[in-house]
N, C-alpha and C positions, 0 to 999 in steps of 0.2 A: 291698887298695885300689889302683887303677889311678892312676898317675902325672900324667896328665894329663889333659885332657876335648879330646876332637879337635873341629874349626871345629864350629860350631852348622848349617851347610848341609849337615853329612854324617852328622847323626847320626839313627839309626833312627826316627824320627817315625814317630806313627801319628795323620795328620790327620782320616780319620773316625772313631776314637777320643776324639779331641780335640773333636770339631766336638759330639760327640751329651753331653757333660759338662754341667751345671749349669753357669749365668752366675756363683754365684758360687763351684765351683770351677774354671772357668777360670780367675778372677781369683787365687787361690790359687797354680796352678801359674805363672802368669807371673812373680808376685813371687816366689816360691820361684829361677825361670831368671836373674831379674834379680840376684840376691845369684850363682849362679853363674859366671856371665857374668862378674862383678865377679873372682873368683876365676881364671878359664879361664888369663890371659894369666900368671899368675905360675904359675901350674903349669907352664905350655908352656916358660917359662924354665929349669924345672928345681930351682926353691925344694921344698921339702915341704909337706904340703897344711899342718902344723899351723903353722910363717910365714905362706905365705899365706893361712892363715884370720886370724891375730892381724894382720896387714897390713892386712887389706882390713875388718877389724872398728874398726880404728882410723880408718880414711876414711873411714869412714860414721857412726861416731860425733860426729867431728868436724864433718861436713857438708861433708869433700872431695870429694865424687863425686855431690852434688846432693838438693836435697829431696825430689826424686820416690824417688830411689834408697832413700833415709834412711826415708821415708813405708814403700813397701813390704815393706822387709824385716823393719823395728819393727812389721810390724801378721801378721808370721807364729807370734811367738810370745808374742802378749798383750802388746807392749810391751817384751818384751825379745829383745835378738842372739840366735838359734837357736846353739847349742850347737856344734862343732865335731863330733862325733860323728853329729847331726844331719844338718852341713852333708853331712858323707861319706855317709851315705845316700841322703841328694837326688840327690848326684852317681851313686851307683852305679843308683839307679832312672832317670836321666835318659838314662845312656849304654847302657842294656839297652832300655828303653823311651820314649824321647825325652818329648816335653813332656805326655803326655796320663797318662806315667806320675808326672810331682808333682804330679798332683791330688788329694788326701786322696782314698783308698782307704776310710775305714771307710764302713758302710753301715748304722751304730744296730742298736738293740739289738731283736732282733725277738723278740716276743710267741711264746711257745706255746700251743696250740691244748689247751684244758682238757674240751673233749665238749659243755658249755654253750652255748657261741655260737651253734650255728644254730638252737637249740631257743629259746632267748634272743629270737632274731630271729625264730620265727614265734610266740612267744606277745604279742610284743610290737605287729607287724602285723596288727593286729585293729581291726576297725572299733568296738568298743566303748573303745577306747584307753583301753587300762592303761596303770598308771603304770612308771616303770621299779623301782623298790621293789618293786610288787606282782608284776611280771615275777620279779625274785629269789627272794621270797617263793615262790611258785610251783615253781621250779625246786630250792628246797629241799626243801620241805616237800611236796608231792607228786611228784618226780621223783627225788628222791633225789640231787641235784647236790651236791659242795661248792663254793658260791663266796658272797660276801659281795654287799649292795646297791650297794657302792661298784666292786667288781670289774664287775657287770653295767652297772651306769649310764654308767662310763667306756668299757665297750664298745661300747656302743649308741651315746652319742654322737659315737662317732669313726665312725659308719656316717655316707656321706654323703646326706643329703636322707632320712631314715628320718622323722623328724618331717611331713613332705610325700609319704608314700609311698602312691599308689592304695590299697593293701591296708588304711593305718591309718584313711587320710580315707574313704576308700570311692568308688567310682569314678565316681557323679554330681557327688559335691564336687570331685573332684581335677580330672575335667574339666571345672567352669564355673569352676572358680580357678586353678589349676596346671599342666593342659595343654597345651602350648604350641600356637597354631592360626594362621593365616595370618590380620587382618583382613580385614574386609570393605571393599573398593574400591568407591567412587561414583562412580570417574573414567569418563566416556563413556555415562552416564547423562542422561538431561533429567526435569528437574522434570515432576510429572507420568504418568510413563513406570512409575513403580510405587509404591505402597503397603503399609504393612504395618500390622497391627492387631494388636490384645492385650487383656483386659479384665484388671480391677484389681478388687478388692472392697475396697473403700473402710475404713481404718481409724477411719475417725470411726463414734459411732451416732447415731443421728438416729432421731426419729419416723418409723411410718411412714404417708403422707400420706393411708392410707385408715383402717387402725386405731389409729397411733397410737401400735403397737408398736414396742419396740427394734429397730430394724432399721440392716443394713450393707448400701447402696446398689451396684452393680457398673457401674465405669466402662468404656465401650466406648470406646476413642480409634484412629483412623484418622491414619496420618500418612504426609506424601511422605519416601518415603527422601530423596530428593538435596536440599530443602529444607529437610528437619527442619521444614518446618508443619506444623501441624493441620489437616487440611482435614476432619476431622468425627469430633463425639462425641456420646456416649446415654448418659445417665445410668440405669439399669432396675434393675428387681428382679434379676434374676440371669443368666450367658449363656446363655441358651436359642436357639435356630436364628433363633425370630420373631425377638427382640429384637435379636440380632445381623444379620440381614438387613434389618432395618427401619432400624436406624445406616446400612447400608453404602448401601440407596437414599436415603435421604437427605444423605449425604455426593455420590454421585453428581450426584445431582437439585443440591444445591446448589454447587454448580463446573460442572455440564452439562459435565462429560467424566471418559470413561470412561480408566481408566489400563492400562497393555498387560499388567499384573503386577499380581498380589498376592502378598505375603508374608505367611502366617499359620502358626498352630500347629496341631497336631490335635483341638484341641478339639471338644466337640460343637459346640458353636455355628458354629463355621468348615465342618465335615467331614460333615456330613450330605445326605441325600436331596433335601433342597431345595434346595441350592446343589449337590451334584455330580453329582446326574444327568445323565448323556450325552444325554439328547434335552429334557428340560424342569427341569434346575438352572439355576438363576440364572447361575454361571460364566458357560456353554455360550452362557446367552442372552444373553449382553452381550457375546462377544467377550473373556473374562477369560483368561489364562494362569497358575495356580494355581503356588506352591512351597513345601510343605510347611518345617516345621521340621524336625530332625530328634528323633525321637521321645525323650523321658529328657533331652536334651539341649539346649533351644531355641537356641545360640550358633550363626548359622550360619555355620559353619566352614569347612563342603565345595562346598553350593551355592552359596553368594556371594559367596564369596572374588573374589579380582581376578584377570582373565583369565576369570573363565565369567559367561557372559549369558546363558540363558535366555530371557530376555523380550527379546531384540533379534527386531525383525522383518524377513525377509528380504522 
């Protein structure tokens, strides 16, 4: 054991050591310096470290050297003065490796790898989503694994986001809930300036008004993006081409103007010969600029996110 601890400006520090440590073992190591610190100048005098530990243990029991001081040293070992033995190891890790070395060193106790886990993990990413039991069960009884339901279940659940993983939800779920996507910007839009549509099949049943039969109505609604109105809907039998072209000139015809956009899906009704053919579709004849949804997907995420316009006219 080294006699003394030389000024705290000369000793080996290792600052980006120190800097890259946990917020709360830095806190550790400083209270650890501070109980040091307390100790330095009676060494320097020439006492033995075991007076000035029982010196500098009695001034801080007392509360001669400050509540701050009192606070951090009582909370390095659950409430009670660290040990003399103790204190000497702090000191010999402090002056070999300055402040980044009294930072608690252990690192828990790490798991071994049993042959299960990754096999765990792809029977469990499945879009029919097993349970985590029936995963175990599996891994015993047809794989020939030893490990218990509780061993597997705690393994899975320390995977992060496995419960939300493309592979379990399946990847048109994952991304109309959990993909993360840019919204859609309205800003530098004018009312008017675009429309988007979508038909609905109506969850009520109703007569139907010729037979009389159970029937489920299909709503066609037409709306301005940047006002969220309505500006026209059809209530029909189903989205066939007519029907859904017969909404859209009459949403037209009633507002008399045409919008520079539309926003629709691929559906038949939207996407057929009579509205996109190049020399005699509707589009084409009215002056329309068309943007698809994206197919599997309708959130439009790519197209009409903020920053691209399409339908701005130069």
């Amino acid at each position: 054991m080294r006699a003394a601890i030389a000024p705290h400006s000369s000793m080996p520090l290792s600052p980006d050591a120190y800097e890259h440590l946990l917020p709360e073992r830095k806190v550790v190591a400083q209270n650890r310096l501070a109980l040091i610190m307390q100790v330095q100048p009676l060494l320097d005098s020439g006492l033995p470290i075991s007076v000035a530990y029982q010196s500098v243990r009695a001034s801080i029991m007392k509360g001669e050297l400050g509540e701050s001081v009192r606070h951090a040293v009582m909370s390095l070992s659950k409430g009670s003065f660290p040990s003399l033995s103790t204190l000497t190891k702090w000191i010999e890790r402090y002056l070999d490796g300055g402040l980044a070395a009294l930072a608690p060193q252990h690192t828990g106790r790490k798991s071994k790898a049993a042959g299960w886990q990754l096999r765990a993990q792809q029977l469990y990413l499945q879009t029919s989503e097993p349970s985590m039991n029936a995963v175990a069960r599996k891994l015993r009884e047809d794989e020939g694994f030893s490990c218990t339901d509780r061993q597997v279940s705690y393994y899975l659940k320390k995977l992060p986001g496995i419960e939300q993983h493309p592979q379990r939800l399946g990847r048109k779920l994952y991304n109309g809930s959990h993909a993360l996507y840019k919204p859609r910007s309205t800003e530098g839009i004018e009312v008017g300036e675009i429309y988007m549509a979508d038909g609905h099949t109506l969850d009520t049943y109703l007569a139907h008004p010729e037979t009389g039969d159970l029937w489920r109505a299909e709503l066609i609604v037409w709306m301005d993006v940047r006002s969220r109105f309505i500006v026209g809907w059809e209530l029909t039998d189903f989205e066939s081409a007519a029907n859904t072209i017969n909404s859209f000139v009459k949403t037209l015809i009633g507002h008399n103007h045409v919008p520079a956009v539309i926003y629709i899906d691929n559906g038949c009704g939207y996407k057929n010969r009579l509205v996109c053919d190049d020399t005699t579709g509707l589009y084409r004849r009215v002056g329309l600029d068309v943007v698809y949804a994206i197919q599997v997907m309708p959130k439009p995420k790519d197209r009409l996110s903020a920053g691209f316009a399409p339908w701005k006219r130069t």
